[in-house]
C-alpha positions in Angstrom: -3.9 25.8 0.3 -6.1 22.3 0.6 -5.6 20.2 2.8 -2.9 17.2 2.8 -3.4 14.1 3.3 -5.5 13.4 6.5 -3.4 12.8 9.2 -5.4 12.4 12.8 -4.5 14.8 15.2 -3.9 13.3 18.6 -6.1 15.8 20.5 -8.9 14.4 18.1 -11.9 14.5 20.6 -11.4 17.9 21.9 -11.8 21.4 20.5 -8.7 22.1 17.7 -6.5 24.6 19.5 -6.1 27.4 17.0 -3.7 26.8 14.5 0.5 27.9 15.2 1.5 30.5 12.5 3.8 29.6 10.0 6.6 31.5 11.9 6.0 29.4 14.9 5.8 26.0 13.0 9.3 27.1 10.9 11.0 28.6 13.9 14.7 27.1 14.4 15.8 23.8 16.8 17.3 26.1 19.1 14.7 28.9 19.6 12.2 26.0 19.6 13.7 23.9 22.3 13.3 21.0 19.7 16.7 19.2 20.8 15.3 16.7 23.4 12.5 14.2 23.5 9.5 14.7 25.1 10.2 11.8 27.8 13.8 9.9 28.1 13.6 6.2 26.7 15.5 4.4 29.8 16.7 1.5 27.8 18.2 3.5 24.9 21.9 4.0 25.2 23.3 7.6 25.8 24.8 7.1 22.3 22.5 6.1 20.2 20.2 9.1 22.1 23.2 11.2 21.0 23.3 9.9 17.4 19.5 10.6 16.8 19.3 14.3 18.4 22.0 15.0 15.9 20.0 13.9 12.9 17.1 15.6 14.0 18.9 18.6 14.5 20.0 18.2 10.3 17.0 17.6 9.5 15.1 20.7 10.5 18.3 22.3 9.0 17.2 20.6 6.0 13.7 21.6 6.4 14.0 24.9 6.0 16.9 24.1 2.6 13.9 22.4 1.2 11.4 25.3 1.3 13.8 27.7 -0.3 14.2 25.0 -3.7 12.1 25.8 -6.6 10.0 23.5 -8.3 12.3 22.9 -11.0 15.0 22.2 -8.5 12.9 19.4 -6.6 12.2 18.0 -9.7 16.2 18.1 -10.9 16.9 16.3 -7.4 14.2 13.4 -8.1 16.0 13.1 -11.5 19.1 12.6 -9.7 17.3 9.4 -7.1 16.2 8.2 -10.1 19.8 7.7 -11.5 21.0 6.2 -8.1 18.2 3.8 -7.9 19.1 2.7 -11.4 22.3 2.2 -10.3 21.7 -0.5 -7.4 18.2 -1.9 -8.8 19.9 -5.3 -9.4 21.5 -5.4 -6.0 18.3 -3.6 -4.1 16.3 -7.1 -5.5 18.9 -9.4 -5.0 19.4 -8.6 -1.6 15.7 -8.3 -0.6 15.1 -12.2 -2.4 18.2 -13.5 0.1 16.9 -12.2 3.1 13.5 -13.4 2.3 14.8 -16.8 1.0 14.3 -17.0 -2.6 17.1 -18.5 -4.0 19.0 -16.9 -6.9 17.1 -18.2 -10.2 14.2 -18.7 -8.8 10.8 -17.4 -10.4 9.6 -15.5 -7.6 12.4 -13.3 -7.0 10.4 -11.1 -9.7 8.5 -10.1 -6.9 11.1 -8.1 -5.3 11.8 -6.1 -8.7 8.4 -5.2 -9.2 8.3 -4.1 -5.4 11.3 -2.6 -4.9 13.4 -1.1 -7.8 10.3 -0.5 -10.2 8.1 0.6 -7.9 10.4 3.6 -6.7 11.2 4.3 -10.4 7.5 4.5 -11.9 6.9 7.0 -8.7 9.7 9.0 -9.1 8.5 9.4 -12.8 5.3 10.6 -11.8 6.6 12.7 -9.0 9.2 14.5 -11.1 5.8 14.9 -13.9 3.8 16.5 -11.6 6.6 19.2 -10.3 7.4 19.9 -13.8 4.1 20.6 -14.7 3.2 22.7 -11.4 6.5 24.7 -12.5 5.2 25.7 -15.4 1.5 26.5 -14.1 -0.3 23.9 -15.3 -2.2 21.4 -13.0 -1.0 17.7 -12.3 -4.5 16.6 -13.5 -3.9 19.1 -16.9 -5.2 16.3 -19.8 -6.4 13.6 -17.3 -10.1 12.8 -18.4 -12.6 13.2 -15.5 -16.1 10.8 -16.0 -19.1 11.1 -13.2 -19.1 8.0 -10.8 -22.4 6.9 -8.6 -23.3 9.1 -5.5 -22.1 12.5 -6.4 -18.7 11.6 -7.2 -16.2 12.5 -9.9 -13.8 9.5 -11.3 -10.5 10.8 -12.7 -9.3 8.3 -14.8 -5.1 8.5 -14.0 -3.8 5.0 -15.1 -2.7 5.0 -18.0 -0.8 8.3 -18.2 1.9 7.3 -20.9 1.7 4.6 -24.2 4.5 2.4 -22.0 1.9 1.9 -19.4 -0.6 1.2 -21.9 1.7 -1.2 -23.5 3.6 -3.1 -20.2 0.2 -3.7 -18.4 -2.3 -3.7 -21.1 -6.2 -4.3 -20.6 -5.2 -2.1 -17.3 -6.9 0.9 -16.0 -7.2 3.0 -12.6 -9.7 5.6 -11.3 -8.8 8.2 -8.4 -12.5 8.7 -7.0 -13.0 11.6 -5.1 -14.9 12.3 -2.5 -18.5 13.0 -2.8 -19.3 16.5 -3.7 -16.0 17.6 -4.7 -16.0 18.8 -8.3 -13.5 18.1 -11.5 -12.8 21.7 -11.6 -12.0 21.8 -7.7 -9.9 18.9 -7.9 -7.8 20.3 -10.6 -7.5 23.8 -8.7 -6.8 21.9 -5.4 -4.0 19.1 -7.3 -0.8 20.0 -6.3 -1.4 19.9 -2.4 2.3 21.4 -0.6 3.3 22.0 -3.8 1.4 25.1 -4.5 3.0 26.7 -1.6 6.8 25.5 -1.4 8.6 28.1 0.7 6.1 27.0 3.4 7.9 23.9 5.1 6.1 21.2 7.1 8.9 20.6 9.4 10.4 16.6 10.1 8.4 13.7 10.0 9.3 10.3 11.2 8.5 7.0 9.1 8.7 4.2 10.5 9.2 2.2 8.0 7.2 -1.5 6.8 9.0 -4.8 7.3 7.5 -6.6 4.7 7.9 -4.1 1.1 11.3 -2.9 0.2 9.6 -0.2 -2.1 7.2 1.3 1.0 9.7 3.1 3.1 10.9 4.4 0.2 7.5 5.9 -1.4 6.3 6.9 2.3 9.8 8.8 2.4 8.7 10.9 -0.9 5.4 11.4 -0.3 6.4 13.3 3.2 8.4 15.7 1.3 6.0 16.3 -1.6 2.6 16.0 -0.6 3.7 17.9 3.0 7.0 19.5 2.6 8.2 17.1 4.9 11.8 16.4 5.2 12.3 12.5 7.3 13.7 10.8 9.3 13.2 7.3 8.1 13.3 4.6 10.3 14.0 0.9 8.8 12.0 -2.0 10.6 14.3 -4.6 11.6 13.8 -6.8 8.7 14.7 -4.6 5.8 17.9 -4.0 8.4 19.8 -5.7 4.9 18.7 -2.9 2.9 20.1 -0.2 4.6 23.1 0.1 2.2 21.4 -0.2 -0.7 18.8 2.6 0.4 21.6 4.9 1.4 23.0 4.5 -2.1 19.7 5.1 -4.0 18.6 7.6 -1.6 22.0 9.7 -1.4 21.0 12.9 -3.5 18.5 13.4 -0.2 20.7 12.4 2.8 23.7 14.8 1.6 21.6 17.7 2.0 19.8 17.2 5.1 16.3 16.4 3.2 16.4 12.9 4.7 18.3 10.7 7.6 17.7 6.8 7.8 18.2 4.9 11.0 17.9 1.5 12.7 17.2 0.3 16.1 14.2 -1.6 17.6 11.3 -0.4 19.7 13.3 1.7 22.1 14.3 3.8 19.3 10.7 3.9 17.9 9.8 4.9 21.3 12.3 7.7 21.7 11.3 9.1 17.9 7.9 9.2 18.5 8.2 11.1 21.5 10.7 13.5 20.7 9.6 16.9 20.4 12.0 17.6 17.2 9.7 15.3 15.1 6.7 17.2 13.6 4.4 14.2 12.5 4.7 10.4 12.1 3.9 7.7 9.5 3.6 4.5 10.0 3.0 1.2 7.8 2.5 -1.5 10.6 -0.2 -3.1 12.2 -2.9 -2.0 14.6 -1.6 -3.3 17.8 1.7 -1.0 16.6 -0.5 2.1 16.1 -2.7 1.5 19.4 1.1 1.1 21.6 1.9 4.2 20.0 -0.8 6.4 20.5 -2.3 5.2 23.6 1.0 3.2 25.3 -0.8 -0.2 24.9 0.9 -3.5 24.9 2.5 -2.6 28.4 4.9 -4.5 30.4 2.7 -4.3 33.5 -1.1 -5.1 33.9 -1.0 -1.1 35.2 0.6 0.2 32.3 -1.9 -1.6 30.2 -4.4 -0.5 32.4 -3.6 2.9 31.9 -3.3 2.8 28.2 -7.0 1.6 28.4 -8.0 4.5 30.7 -6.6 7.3 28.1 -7.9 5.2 24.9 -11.4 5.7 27.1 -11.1 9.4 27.8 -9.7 10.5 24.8 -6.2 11.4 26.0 -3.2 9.5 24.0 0.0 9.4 24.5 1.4 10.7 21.3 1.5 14.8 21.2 1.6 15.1 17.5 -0.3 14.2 14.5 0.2 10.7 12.5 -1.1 8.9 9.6 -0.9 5.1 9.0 -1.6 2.5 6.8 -2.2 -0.8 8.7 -3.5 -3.3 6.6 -6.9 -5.1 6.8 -9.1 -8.8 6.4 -9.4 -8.3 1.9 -12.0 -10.2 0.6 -12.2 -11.3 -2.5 -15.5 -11.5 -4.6 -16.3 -13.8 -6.8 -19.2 -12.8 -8.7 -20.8 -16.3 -10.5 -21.1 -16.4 -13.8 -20.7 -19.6 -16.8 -17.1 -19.8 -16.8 -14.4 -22.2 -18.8 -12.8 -24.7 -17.5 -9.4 -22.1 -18.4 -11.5 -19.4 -16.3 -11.6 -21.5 -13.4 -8.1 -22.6 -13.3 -6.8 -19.2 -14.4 -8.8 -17.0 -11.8 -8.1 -20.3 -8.9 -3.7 -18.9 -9.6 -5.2 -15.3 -9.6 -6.4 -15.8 -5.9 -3.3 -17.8 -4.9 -1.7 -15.4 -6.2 -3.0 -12.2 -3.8 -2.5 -14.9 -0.9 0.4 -16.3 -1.4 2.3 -13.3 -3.2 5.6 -12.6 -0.5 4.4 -15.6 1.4 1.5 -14.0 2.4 3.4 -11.1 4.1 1.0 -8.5 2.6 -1.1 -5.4 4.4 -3.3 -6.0 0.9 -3.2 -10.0 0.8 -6.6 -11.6 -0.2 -7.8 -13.6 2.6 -11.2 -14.4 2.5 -12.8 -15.7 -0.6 -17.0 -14.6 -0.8 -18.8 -17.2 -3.2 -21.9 -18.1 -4.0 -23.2 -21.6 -2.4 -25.7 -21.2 -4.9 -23.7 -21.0 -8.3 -23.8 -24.0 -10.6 -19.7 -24.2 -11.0 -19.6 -24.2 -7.0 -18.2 -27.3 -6.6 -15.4 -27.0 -9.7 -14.4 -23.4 -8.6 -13.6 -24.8 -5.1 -11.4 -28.2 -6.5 -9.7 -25.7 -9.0 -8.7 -23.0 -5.9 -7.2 -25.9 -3.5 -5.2 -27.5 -6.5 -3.9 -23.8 -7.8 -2.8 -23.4 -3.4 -1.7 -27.1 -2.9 0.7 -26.5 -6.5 2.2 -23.4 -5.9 5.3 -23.3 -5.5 6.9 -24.0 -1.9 8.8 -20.9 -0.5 10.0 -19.9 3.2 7.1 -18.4 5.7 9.6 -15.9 6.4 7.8 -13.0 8.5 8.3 -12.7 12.1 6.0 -14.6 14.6 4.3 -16.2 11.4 4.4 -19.5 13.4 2.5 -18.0 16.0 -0.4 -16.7 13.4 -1.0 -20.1 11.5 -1.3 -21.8 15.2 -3.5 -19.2 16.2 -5.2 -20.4 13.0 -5.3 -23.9 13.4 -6.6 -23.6 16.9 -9.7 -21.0 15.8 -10.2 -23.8 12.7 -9.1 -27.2 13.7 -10.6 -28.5 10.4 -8.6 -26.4 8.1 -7.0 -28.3 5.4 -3.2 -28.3 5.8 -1.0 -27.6 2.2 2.7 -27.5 1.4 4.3 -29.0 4.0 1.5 -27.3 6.8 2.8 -23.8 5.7 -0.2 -23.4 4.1 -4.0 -23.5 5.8 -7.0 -23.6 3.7 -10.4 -22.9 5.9 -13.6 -23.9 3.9 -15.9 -22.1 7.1 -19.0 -24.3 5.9 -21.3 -23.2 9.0 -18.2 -22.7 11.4 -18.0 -19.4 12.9 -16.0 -17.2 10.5 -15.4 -14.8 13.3 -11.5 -15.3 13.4 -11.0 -15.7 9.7 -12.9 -11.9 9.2 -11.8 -10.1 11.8 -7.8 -11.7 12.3 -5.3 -10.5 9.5 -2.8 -13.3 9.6 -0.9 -11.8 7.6 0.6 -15.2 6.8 -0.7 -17.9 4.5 -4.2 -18.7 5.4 -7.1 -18.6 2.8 -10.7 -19.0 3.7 -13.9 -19.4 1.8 -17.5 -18.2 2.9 -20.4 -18.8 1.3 -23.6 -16.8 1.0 -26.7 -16.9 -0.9 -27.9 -15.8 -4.4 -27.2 -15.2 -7.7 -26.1 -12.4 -9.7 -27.1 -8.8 -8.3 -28.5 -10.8 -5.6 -25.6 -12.1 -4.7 -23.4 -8.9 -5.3 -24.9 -6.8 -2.9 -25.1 -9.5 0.0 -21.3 -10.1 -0.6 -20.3 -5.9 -0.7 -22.9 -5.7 2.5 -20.4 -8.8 4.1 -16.9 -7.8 3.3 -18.2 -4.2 4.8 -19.8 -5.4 7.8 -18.2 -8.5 8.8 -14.6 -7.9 7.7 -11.9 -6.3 9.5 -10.1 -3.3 8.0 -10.6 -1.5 5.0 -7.5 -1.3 2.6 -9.0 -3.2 -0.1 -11.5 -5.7 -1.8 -11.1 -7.9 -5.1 -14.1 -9.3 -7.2 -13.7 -11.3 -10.0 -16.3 -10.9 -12.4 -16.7 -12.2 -16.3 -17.7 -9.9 -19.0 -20.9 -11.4 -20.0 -22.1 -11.3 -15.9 -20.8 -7.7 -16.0 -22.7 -6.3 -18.6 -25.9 -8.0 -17.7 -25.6 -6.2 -14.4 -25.2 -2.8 -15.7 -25.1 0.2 -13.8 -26.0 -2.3 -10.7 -22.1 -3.0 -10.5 -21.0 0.4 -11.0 -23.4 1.3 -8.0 -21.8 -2.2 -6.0 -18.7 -0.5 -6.3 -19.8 2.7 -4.6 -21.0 0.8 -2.0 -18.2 -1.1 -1.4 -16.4 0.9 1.7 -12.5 0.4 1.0 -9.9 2.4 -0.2 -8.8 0.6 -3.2 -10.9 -1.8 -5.6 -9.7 -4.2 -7.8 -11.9 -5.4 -10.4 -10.6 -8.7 -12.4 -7.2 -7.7 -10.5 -5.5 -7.7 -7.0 -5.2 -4.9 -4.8 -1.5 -4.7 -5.2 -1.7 -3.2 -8.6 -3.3 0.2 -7.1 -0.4 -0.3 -4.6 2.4 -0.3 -8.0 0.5 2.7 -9.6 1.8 6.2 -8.1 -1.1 7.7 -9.9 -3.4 6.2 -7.6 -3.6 6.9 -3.9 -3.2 4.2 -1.6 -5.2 4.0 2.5 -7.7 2.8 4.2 -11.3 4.4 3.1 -11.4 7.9 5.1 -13.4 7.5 8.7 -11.0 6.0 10.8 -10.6 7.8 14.4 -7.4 7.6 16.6 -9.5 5.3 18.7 -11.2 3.2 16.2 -8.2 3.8 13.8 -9.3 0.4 11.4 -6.9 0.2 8.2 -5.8 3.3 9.0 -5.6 7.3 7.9 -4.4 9.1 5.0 -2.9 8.2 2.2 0.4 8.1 0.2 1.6 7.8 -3.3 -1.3 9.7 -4.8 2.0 11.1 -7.0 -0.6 13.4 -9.1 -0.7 15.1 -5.3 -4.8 14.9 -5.7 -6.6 16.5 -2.7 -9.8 14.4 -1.2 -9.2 11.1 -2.7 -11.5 8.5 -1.4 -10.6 5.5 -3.9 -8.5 4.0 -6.4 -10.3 1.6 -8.8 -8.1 -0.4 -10.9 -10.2 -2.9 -13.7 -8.1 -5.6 -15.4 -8.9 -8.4 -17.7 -10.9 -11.4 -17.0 -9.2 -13.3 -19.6 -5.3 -13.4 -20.3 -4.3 -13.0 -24.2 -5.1 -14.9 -26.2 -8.4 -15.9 -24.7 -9.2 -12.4 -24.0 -10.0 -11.9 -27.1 -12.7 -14.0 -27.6 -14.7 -12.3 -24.9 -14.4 -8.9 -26.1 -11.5 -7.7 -23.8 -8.8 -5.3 -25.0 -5.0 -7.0 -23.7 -2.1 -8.6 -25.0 -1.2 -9.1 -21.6 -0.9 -12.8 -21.2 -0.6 -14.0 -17.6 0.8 -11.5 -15.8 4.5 -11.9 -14.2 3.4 -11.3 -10.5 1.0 -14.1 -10.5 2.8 -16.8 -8.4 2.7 -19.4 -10.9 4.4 -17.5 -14.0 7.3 -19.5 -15.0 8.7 -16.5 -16.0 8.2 -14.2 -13.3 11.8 -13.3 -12.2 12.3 -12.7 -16.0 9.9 -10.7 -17.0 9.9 -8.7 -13.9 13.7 -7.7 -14.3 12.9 -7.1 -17.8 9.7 -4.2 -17.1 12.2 -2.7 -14.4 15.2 -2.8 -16.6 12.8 -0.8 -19.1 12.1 1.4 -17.0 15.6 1.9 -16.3 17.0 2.6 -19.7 13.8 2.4 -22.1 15.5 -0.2 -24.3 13.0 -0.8 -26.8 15.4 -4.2 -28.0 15.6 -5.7 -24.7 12.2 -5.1 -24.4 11.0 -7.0 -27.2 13.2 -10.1 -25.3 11.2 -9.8 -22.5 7.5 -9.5 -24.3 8.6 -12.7 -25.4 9.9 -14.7 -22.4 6.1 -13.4 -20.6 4.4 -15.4 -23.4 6.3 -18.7 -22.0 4.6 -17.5 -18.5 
């Protein structure tokens, strides 16, 4: 069977211990001694301590229901989440726009359709795809085109899979690179990872669940059960604490029988999760600092604890007894590539940046936060008065994440001449010979934009910028460039190789990041490398709903130009701008309207809402 999804084990820097049989790694709680924690949490009432053993106990119940479904079973369940999470997507975005601030009307509550409700339904789609063709025999990958890609590598081309994703996000398309030296015909074999070998269960696995994206606990949740034969426990951060009903709703064809529990708490009852012997593996979407307490017991109380947590970081001893995978965000630059642009470029691609900053108030593992220009391109100084009008105009929405105030002071003390926008919520750092230090290695993970500047032109100026975000840049989720056609095609193969060189797990050309994040046909982590002690953006990945073994990269490539000006330059779209750009008029509206779609394929209502993202 190939391997899943490359979770770190926590004995990483000592010899593997031969590997458990599969009787010993499906043997019952009780024979197994898995009803107890690995150390008591102190602070955790008896009660809540209580509450948990019992759902781990029904999970590895569950665990071993799972591996006795067929394929065409799993797939009939999926069928039946996709039905529930029909059935609340109207409350699942209202209720994530409230607790984030939007108010009701507003444009940018289409964010939280297109990153909630939609998002779980396009993955279930592919999801229930991919079991229905395993169940007959076929491949996932049966009728996806495969194209070479620079260094060795094979490009399978996975986005669009269907004439509605052609048609809702046209001028779009994403490439799952594999890793160098695996072959199409390997990667067709391999696609299916637990899949091919259902009966074989993978035990529990906790996710602790992102505060910032209702859709991520939700995808993290699936991929544990299909990519590793999983069954979770699901535990919500704090902030998506308003969710829980909703998620229990949508989710309620996997909580009945014992595929999935969802809980809530704080640290203690992170704490007592991780470390309980019941729990097979752990997820986590979260930042470093998170992943390092974890692992290693960092961010003590005491200078001794933290002390210690150093000492076993050192010699290679964590904490955690158990394997994990994380995703944990990243500095993203974005590359802009100089070329002879319009005046509409300019302004257009100046709300495309805005947009991958500012998107959920800047909340995003994925959000663009340093700009790489050239100093030397002749539309320098109009690029740069276009970007801090598109950021100063925006619209105004709450900096709702927590400790946010605390990362824009730490901001405005590393940059005390950062220009201050929309009411001081926003910070814009032109580094201009400053050191760039804190801007490239901090993810504020709030709104803060910088720009750098470096030398050259054209390939020139390419390769010095891929050689930056790689070296000088913290983390390694993903990187945006902004290119136009005409600069494109006069650099040839020289861009296709700039890609290759670029060391990040997802790539957006002419788009954001985010986009590979929305498409289940494309995996989503850091670029593979990362060690439990220098763990970066993370390990693994997740969504990868074509269940692709040794993924590297997703590449998505969108339009330079919206419709109609597309056109003119060559470009294939009647995408005009796009509803998740922050500035769309019609955002909320033609969001609602691509999920509603999606709900009930209502080619009328459709129509309605191709119309209202013309007024965008």
């Amino acid at each position: 069977m190939p391997s899943a999804a490359n979770a770190v084990p926590t004995a990483a820097k000592k010899p593997a211990a031969p590997a458990k049989s599969t009787a010993a790694r499906r043997r019952p709680p009780a024979e197994a001694k898995r009803g107890a924690p690995q150390a008591s949490t102190p602070s955790l009432p008896e009660e809540v301590r209580a509450r948990l053993d019992d759902d781990i106990a029904a999970l590895r119940t569950g665990s071993r229901s799972w591996a006795q479904l067929t394929l065409d079973q799993r797939a009939r369940l999926l069928a039946r989440v996709r039905d529930e999470v029909t059935r609340v997507a109207e409350e699942w975005a209202d209720t994530a726009s409230t607790a984030k601030g939007i108010e009701p009307g507003h444009p940018l509550r289409g964010e939280e359709w297109l990153a909630g409700p939609y998002a779980a339904l396009v993955a279930l789609d592919a999801y229930i795809g991919s079991l229905r063709a395993l169940a007959k025999g076929e491949s996932p990958l049966a009728g996806v085109k495969a194209t070479p890609a620079p260094g060795g590598r094979v490009a399978l081309h996975t986005f669009p899979m269907t004439a509605t994703d052609g048609l809702l996000l046209s001028g779009y398309t994403g490439e799952l690179w594999l890793r160098a030296g695996v072959s199409e015909d390997q990667a067709r074999a391999d696609a299916g990872l637990a899949q091919l070998a259902p009966t074989v269960s993978g035990g529990v696995g906790l996710v602790l669940g992102a505060g910032n994206v209702p859709a991520i606990p939700v995808l993290d949740v699936l991929y544990e059960l299909l990519a590793h034969n999983r069954v979770a426990l699901l535990k919500l951060n704090p902030t998506m604490d308003a969710l829980l009903p909703v998620f229990e709703r949508a989710l309620a064809p996997l909580i009945e029988p014992g595929f999935l529990r969802i809980v809530t708490g704080g640290a203690d009852v992170g704490t007592h999760l991780t470390r309980h012997d019941g729990i097979d593996h752990v997820h986590i979407t979260g930042a470093e600092a998170t992943f390092d307490a974890i692992v290693w017991g960092a961010g003590g109380k005491t200078p001794q604890a933290r002390a210690a947590a150093r000492r076993r970081k050192r010699e290679g001893r964590p904490l955690l007894r158990k394997p994990i995978t994380a995703e944990l965000g990243g500095v993203s630059p974005i590359i802009v590539v100089p070329g002879r642009w319009t005046e509409a470029d300019l302004r257009y691609q100046a709300e495309h940046i805005v947009t991958m900053r500012l998107h959920n108030s800047g909340h995003n593992c994925i959000a663009g936060q340093v700009v790489l220009m050239s100093r030397d391109w002749a539309q320098r100084d109009a690029f740069l008065e276009a970007l801090r009008t598109a950021y100063a105009s925006a619209p105004e929405r709450p900096v709702w994440y927590p400790n946010s105030d605390d990362k824009l002071a730490a901001a405005a003390d590393a940059y005390p001449d950062a220009e201050w926008l929309a009411g001081r919520t926003r910070a814009l750092i032109a580094v201009d010979g400053a050191d760039a230090s804190a801007l490239q290695t901090t993810e504020y993970f709030a709104p803060v934009l910088g720009v750098v500047e470096l030398p050259g032109l054209g390939q020139e100026f390419l390769d010095a910028a891929v050689r930056h975000a790689n070296d000088q840049l913290a983390g390694t989720l993903g990187a945006n460039i902004l290119i136009d056609p005409e600069t494109q095609k006069a650099l040839g193969d020289g861009f296709e190789r700039a890609l290759a060189d670029l060391r990040y797990g997802a790539i957006a050309v002419n788009a954001w990041t985010a986009f590979v994040f929305l498409t289940p046909t494309l995996s989503w982590g850091a670029f593979p490398g990362n060690t439990l002690d220098a763990i970066g953006s993370g390990v693994g990945v997740v969504h990868n709903a074509l269940l692709v073994d040794a993924t590297e990269r997703s590449v998505v490539r969108g339009p330079f130009r919206p419709f109609p000006r597309a056109i003119t330059g060559g470009e294939r779209t009647v995408l005009p701008k796009p509803p998740w750009f922050v500035t769309s008029r019609t955002g909320a509206t033609v969001s609602e309207g691509f999920t509603r779609f999606r709900m009930d394929g209502s080619w009328a209502r459709l129509l309605g809402t191709l119309a209202a993202a013309f007024r965008a």
